[in-house]
Gaussian input, Z-matrix of N, CA and C with variables (Angstrom, degrees):
# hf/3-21g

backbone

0 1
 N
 C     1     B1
 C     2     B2     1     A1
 N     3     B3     2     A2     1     D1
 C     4     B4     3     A3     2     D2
 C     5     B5     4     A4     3     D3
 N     6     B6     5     A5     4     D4
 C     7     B7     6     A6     5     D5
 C     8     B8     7     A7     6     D6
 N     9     B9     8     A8     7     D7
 C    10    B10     9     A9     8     D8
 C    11    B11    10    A10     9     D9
 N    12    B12    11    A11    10    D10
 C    13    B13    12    A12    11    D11
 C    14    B14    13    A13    12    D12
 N    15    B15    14    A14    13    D13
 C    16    B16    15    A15    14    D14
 C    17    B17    16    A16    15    D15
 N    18    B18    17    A17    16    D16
 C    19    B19    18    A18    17    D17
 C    20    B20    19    A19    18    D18
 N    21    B21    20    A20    19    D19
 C    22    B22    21    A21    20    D20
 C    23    B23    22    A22    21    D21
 N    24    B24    23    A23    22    D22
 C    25    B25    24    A24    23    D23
 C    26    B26    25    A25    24    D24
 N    27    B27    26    A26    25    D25
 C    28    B28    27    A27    26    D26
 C    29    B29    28    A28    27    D27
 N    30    B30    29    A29    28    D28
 C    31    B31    30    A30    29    D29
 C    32    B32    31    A31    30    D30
 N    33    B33    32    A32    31    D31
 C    34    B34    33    A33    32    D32
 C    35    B35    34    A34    33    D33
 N    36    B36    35    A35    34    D34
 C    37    B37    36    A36    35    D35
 C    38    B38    37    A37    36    D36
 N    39    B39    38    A38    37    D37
 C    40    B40    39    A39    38    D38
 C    41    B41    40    A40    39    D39
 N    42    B42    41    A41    40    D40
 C    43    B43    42    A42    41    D41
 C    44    B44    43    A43    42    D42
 N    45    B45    44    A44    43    D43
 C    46    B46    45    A45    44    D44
 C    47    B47    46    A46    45    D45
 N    48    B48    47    A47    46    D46
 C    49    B49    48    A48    47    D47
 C    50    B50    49    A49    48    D48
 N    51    B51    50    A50    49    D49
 C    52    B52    51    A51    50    D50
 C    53    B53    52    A52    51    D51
 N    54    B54    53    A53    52    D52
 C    55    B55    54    A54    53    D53
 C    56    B56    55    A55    54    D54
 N    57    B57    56    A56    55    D55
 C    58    B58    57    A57    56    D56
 C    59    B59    58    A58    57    D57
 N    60    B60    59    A59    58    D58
 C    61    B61    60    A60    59    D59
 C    62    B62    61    A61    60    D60
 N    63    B63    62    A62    61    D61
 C    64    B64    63    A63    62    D62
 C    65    B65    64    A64    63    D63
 N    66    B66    65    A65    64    D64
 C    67    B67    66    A66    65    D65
 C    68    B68    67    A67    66    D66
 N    69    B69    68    A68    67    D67
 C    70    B70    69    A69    68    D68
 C    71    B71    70    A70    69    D69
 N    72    B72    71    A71    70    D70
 C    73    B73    72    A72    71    D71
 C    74    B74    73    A73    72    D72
 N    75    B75    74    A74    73    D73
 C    76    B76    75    A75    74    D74
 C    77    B77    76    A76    75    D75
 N    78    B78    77    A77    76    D76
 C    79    B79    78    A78    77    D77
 C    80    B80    79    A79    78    D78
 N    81    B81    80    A80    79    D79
 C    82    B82    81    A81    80    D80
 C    83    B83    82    A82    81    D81
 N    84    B84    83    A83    82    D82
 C    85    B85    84    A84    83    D83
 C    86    B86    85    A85    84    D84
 N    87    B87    86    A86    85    D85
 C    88    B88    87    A87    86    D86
 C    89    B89    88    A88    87    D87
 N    90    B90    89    A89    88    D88
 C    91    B91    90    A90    89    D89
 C    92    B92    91    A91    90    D90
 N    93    B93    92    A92    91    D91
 C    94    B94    93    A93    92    D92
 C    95    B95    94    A94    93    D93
 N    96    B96    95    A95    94    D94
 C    97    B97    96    A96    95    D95
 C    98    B98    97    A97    96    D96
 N    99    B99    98    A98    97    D97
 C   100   B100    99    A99    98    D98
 C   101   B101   100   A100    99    D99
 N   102   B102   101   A101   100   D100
 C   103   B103   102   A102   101   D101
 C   104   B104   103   A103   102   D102
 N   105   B105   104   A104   103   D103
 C   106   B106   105   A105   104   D104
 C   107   B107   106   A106   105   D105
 N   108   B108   107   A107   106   D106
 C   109   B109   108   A108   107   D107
 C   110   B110   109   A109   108   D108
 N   111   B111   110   A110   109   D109
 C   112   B112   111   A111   110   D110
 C   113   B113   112   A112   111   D111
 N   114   B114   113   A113   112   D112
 C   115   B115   114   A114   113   D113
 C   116   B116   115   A115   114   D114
 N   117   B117   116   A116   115   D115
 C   118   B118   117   A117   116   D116
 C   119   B119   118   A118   117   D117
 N   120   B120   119   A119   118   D118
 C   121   B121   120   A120   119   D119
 C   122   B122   121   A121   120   D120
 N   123   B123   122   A122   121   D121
 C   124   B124   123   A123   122   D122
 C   125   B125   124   A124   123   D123
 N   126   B126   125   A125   124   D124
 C   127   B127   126   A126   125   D125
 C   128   B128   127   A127   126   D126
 N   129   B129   128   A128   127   D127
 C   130   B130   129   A129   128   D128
 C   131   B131   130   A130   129   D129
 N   132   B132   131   A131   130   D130
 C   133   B133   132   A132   131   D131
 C   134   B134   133   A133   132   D132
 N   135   B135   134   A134   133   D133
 C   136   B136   135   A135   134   D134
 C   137   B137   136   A136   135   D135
 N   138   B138   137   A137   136   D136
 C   139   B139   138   A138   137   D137
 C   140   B140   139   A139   138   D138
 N   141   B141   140   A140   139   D139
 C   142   B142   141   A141   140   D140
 C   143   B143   142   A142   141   D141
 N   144   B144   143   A143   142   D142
 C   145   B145   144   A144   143   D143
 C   146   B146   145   A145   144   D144
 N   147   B147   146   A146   145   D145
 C   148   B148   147   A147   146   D146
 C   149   B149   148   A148   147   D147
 N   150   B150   149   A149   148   D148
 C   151   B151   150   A150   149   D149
 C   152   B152   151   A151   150   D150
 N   153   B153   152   A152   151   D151
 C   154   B154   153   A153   152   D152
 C   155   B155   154   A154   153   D153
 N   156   B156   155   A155   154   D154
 C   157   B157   156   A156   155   D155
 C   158   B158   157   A157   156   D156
 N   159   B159   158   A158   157   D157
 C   160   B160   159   A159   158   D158
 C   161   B161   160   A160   159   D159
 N   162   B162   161   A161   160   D160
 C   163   B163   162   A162   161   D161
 C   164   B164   163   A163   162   D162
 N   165   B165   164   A164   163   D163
 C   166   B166   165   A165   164   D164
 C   167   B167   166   A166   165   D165
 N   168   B168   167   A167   166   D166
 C   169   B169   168   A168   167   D167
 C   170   B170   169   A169   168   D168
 N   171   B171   170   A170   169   D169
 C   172   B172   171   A171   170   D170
 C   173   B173   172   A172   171   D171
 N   174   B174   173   A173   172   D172
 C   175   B175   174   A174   173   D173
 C   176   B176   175   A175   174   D174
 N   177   B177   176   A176   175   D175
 C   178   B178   177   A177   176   D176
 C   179   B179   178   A178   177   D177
 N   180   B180   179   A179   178   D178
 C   181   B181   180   A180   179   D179
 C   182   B182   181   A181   180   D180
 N   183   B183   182   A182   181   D181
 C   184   B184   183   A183   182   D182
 C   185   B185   184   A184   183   D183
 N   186   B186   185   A185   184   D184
 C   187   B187   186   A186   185   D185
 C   188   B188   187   A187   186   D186
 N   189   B189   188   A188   187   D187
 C   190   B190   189   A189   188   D188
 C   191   B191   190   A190   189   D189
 N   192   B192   191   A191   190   D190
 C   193   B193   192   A192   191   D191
 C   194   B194   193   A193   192   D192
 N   195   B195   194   A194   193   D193
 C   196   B196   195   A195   194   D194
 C   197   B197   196   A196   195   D195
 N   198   B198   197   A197   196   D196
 C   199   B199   198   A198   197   D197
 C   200   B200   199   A199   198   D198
 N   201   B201   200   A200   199   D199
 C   202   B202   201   A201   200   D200
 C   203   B203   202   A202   201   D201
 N   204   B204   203   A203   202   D202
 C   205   B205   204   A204   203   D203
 C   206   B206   205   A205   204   D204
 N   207   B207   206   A206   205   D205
 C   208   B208   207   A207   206   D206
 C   209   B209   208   A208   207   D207
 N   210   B210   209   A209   208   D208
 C   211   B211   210   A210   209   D209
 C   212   B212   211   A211   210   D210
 N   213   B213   212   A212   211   D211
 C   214   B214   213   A213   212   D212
 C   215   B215   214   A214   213   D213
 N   216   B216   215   A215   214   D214
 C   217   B217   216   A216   215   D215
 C   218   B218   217   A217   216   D216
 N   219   B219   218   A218   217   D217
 C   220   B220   219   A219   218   D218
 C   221   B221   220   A220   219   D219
 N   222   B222   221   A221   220   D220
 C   223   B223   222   A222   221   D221
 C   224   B224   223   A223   222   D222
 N   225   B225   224   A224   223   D223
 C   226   B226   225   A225   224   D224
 C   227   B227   226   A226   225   D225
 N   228   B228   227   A227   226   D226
 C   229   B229   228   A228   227   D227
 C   230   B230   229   A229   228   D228
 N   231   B231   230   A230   229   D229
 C   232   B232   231   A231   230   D230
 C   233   B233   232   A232   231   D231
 N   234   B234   233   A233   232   D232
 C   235   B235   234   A234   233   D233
 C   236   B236   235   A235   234   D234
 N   237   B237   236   A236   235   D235
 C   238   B238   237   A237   236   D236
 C   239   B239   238   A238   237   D237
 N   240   B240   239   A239   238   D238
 C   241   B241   240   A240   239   D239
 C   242   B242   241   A241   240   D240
 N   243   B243   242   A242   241   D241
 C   244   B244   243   A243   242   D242
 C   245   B245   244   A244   243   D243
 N   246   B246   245   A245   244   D244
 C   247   B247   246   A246   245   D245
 C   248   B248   247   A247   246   D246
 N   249   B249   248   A248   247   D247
 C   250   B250   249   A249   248   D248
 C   251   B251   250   A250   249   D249
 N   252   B252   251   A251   250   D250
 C   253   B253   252   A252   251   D251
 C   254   B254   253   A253   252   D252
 N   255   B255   254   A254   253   D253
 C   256   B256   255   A255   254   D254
 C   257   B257   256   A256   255   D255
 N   258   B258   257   A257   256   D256
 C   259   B259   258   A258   257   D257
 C   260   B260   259   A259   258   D258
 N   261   B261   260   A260   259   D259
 C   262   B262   261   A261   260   D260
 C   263   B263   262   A262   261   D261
 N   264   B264   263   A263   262   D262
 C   265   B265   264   A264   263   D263
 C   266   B266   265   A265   264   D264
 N   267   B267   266   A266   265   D265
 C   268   B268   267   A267   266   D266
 C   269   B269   268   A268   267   D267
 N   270   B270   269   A269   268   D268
 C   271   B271   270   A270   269   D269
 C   272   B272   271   A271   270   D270
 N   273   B273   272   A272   271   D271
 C   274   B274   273   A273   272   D272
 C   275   B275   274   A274   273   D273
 N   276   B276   275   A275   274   D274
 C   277   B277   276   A276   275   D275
 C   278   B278   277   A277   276   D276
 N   279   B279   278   A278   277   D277
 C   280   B280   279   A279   278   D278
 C   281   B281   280   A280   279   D279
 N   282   B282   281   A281   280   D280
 C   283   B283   282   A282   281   D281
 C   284   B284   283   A283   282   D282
 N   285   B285   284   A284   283   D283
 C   286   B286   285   A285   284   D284
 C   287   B287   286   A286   285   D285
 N   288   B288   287   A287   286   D286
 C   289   B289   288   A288   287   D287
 C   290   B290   289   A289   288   D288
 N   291   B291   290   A290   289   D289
 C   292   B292   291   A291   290   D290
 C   293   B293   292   A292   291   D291
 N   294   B294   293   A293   292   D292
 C   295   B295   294   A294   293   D293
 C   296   B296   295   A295   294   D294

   B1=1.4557
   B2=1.5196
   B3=1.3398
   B4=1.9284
   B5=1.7218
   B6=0.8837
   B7=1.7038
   B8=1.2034
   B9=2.0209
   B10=1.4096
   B11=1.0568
   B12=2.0138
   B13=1.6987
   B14=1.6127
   B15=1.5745
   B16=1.4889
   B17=1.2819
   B18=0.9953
   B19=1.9537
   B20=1.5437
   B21=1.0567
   B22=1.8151
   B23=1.3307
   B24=1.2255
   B25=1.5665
   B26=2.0000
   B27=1.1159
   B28=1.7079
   B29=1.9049
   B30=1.6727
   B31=1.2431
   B32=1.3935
   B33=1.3543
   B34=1.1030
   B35=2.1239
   B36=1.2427
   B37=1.6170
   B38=1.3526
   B39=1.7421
   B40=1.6332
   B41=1.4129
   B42=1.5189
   B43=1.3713
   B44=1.5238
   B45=1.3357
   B46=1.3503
   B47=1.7830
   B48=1.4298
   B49=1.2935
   B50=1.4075
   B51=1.4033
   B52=1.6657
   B53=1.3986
   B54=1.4514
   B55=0.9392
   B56=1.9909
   B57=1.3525
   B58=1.6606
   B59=1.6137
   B60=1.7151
   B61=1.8743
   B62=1.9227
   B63=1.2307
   B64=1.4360
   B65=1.6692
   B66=1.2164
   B67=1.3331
   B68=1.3372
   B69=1.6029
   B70=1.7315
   B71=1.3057
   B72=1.1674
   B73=1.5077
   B74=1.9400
   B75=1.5246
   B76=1.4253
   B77=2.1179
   B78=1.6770
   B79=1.5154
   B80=1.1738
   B81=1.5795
   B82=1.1087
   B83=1.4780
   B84=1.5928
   B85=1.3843
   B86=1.9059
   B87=1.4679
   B88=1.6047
   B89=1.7962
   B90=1.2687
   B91=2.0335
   B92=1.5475
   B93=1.9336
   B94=1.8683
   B95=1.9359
   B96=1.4660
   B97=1.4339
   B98=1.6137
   B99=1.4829
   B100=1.3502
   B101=1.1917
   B102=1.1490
   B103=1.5413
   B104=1.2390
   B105=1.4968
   B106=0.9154
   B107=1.8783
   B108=1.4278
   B109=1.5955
   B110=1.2633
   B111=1.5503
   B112=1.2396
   B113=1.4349
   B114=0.9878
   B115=2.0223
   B116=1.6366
   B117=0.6756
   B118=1.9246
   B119=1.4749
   B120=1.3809
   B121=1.3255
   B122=1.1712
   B123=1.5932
   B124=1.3843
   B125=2.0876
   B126=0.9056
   B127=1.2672
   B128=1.8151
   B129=1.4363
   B130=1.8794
   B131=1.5699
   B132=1.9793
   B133=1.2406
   B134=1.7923
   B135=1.1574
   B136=1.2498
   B137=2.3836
   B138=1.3791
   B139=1.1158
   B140=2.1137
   B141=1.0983
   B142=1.7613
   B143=1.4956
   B144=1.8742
   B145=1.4060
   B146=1.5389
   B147=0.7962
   B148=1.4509
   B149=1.8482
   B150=1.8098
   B151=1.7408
   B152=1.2761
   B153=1.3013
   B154=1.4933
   B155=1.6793
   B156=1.4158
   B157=1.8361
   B158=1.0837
   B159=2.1350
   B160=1.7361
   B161=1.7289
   B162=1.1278
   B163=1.3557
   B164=1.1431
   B165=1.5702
   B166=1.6022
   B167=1.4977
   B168=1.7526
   B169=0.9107
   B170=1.6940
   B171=1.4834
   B172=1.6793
   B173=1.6647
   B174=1.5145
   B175=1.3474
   B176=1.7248
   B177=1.5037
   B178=1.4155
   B179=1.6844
   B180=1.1772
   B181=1.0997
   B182=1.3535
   B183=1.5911
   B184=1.3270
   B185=1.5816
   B186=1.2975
   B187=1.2890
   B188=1.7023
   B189=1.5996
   B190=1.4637
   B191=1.0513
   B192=1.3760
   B193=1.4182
   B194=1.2426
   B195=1.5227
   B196=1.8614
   B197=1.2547
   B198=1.5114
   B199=1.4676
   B200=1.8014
   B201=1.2297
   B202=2.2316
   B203=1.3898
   B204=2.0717
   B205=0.9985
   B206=2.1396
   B207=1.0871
   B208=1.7466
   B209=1.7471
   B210=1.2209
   B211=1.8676
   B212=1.4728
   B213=1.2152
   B214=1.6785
   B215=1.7141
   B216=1.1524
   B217=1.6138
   B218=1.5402
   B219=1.4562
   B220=1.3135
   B221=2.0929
   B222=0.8177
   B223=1.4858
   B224=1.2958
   B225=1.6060
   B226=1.5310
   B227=1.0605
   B228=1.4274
   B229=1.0825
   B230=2.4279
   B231=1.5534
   B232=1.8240
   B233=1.6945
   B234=1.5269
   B235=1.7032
   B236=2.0230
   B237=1.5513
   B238=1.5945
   B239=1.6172
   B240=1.8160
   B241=1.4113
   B242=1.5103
   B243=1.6160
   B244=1.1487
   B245=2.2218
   B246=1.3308
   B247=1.4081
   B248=1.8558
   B249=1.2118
   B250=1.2993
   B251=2.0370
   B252=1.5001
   B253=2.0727
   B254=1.1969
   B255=1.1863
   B256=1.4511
   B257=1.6388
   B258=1.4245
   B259=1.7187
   B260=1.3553
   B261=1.1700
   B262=1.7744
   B263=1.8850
   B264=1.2757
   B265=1.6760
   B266=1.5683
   B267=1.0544
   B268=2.0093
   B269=1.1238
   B270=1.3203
   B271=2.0103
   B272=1.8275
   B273=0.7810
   B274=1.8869
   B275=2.3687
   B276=1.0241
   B277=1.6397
   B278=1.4857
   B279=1.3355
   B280=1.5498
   B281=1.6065
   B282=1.1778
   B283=1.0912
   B284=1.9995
   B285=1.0304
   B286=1.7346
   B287=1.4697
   B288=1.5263
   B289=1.0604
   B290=2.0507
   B291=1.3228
   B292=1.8590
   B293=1.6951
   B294=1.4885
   B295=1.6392
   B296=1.5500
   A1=110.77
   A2=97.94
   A3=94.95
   A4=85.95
   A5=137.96
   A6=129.40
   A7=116.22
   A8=122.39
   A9=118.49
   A10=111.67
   A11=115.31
   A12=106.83
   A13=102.17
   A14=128.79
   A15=99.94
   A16=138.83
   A17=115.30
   A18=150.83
   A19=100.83
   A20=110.71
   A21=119.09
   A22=118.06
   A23=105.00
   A24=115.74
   A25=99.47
   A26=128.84
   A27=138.25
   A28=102.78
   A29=103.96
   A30=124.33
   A31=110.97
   A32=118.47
   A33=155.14
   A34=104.24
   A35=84.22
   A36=93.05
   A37=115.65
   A38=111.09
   A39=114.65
   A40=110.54
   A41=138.65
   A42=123.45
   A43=105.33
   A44=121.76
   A45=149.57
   A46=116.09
   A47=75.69
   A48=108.47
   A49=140.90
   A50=136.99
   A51=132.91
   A52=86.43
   A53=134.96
   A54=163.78
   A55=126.81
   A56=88.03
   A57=86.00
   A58=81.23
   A59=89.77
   A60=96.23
   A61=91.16
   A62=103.48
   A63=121.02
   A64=96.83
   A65=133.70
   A66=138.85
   A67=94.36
   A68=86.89
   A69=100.16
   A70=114.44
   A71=128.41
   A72=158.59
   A73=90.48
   A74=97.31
   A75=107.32
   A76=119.03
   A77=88.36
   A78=92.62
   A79=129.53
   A80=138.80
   A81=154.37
   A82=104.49
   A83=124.50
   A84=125.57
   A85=97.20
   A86=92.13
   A87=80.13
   A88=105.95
   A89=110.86
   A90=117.96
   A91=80.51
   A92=78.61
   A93=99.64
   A94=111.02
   A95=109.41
   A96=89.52
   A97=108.42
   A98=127.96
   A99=117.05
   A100=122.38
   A101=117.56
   A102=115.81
   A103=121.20
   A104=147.03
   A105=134.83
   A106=111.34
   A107=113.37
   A108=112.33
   A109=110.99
   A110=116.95
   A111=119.74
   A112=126.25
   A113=111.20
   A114=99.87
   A115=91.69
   A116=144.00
   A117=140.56
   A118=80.50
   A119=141.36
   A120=128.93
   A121=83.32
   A122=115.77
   A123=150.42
   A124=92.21
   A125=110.01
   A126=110.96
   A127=112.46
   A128=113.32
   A129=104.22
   A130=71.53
   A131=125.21
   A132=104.03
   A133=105.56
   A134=110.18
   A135=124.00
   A136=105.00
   A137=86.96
   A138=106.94
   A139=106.27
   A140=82.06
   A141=90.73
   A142=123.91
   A143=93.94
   A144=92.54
   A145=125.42
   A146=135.36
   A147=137.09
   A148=94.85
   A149=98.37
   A150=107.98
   A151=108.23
   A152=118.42
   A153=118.19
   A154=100.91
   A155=100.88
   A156=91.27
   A157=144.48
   A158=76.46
   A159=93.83
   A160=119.63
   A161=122.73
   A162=124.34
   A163=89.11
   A164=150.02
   A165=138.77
   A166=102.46
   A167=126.71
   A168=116.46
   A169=119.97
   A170=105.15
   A171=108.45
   A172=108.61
   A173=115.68
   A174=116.62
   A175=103.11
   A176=92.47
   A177=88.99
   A178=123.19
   A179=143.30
   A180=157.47
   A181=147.30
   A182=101.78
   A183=140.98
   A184=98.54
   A185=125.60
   A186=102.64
   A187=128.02
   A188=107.14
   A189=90.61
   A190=142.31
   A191=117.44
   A192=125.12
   A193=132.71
   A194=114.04
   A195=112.33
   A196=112.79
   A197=131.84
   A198=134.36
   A199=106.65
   A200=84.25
   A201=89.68
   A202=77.76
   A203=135.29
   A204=116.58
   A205=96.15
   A206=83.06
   A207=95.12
   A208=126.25
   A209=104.93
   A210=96.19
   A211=103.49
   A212=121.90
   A213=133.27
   A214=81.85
   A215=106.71
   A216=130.53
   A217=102.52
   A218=123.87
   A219=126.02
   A220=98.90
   A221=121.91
   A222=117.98
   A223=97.20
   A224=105.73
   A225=121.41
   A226=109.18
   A227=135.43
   A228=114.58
   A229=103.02
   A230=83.78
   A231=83.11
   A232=107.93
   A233=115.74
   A234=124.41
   A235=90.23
   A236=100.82
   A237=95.92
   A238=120.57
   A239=109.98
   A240=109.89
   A241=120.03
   A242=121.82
   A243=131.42
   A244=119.53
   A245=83.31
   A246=111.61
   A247=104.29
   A248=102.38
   A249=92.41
   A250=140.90
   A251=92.54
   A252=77.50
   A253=99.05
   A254=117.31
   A255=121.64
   A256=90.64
   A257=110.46
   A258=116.05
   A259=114.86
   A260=111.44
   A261=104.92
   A262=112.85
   A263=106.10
   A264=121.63
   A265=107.98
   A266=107.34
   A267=114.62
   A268=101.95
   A269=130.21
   A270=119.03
   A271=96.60
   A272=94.75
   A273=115.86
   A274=87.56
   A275=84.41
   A276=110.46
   A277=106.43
   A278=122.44
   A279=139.31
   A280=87.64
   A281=117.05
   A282=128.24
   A283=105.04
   A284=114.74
   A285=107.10
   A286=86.41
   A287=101.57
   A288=155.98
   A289=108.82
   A290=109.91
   A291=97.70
   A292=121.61
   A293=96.70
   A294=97.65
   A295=108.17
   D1=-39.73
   D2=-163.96
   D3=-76.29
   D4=-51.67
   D5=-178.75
   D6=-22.43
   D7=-38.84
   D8=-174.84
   D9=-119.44
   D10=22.56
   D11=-166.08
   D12=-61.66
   D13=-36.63
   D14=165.99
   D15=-108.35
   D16=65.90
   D17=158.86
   D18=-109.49
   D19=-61.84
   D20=175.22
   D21=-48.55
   D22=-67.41
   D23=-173.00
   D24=-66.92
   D25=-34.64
   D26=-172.90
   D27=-65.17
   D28=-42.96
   D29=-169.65
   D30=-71.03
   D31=-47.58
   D32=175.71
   D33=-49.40
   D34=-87.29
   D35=177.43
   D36=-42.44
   D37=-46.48
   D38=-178.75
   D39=-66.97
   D40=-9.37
   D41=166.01
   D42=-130.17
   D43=50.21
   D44=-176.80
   D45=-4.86
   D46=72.70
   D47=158.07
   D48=-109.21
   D49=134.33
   D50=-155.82
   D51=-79.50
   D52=168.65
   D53=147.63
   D54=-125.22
   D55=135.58
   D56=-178.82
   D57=-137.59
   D58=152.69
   D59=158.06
   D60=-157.72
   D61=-170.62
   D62=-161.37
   D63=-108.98
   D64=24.56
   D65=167.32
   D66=-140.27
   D67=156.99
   D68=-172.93
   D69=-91.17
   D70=-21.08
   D71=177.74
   D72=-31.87
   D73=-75.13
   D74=168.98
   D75=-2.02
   D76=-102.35
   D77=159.88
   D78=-28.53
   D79=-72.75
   D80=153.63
   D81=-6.22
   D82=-55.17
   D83=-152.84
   D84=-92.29
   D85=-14.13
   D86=-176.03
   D87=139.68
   D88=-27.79
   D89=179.77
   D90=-72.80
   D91=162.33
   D92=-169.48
   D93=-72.71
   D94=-26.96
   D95=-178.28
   D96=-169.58
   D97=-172.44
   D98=151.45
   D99=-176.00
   D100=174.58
   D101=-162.62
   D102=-146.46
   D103=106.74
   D104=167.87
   D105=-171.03
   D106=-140.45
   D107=177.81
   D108=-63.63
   D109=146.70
   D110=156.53
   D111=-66.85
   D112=143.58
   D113=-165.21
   D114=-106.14
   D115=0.96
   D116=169.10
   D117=-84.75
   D118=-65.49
   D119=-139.34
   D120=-55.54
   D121=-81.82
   D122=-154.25
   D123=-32.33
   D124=-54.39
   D125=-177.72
   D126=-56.59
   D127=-26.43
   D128=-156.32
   D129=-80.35
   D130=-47.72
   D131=-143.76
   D132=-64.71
   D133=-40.71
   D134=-171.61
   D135=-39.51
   D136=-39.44
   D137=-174.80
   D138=-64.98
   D139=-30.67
   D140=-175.78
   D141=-80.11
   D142=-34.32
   D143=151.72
   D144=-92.51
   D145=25.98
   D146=-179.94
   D147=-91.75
   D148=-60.03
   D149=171.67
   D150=-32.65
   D151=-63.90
   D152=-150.29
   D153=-74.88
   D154=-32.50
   D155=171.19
   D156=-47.68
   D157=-52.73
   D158=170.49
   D159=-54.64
   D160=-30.42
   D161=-153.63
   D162=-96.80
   D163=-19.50
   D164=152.18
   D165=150.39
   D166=5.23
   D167=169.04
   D168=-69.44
   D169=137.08
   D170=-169.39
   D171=-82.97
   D172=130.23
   D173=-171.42
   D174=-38.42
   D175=-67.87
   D176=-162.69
   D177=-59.95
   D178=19.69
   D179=107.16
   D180=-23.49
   D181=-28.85
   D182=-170.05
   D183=-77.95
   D184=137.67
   D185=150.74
   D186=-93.75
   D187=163.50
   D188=172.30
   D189=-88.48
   D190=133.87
   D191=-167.65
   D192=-90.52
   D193=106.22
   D194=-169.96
   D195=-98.52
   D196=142.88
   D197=154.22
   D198=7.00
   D199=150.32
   D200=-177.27
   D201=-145.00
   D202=-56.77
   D203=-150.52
   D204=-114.37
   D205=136.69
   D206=166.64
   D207=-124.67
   D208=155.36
   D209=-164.61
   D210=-142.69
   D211=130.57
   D212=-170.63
   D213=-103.48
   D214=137.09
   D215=166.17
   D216=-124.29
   D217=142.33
   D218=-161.95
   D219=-139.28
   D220=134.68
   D221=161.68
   D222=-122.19
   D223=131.26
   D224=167.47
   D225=-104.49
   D226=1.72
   D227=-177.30
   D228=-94.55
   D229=-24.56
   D230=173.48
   D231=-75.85
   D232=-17.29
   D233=-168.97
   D234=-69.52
   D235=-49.37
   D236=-168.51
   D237=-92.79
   D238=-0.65
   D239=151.96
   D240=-77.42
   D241=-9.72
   D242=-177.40
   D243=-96.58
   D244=-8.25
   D245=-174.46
   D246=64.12
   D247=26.05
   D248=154.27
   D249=-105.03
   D250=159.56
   D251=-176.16
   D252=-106.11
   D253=165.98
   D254=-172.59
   D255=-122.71
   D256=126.74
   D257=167.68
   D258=-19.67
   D259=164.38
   D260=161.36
   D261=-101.71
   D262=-8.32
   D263=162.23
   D264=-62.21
   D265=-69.85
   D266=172.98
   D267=-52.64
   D268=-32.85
   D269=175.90
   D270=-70.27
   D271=-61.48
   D272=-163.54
   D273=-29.90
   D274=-49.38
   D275=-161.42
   D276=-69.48
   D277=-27.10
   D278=-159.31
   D279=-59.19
   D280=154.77
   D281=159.74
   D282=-116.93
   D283=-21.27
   D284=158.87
   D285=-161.12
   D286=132.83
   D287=167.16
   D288=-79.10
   D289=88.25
   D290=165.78
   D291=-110.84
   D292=111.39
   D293=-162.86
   D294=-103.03

């Protein structure tokens, strides 16, 4: 996904349509917003089990580990080429704001 967020987000705007996806890349490239795992988190934990592997802990032993942190990214500037408003609750909530 992040490879074509701007083909998507370009495609998107030119037949004015909102776009959401679960990477932030999205927004950033130009789509209206998104929501989902943090990918730094997702990466340290990933990183923690790799440690504990290396050192002889057995995967399947491991427990599994789901998302803890999530992040809404918002572009207002694609919300007001789209003529849409975005609440002031969903701002309040934004974790980045691109105006």
């Amino acid at each position: 996904m992040t490879v074509y967020a701007d083909q998507i987000a370009q495609l998107a705007r030119k037949n004015g349509l909102p776009t959401i996806s679960n990477a932030s890349e999205l927004p950033k490239a130009g789509g209206l917003m998104s929501y989902g795992p943090n990918i730094d988190d997702l990466c340290r934990t990933a990183a923690i089990y790799v440690d504990k592997i290396v050192k002889g802990a057995h995967p399947a032993d491991l427990p599994v580990a789901q998302p803890t942190k999530f992040e809404l990214v918002l572009n207002l500037k694609t919300a007001k080429t789209l003529g849409l408003t975005i609440p002031p609750g969903i701002l309040s909530i934004a974790d980045e704001v691109i105006e």
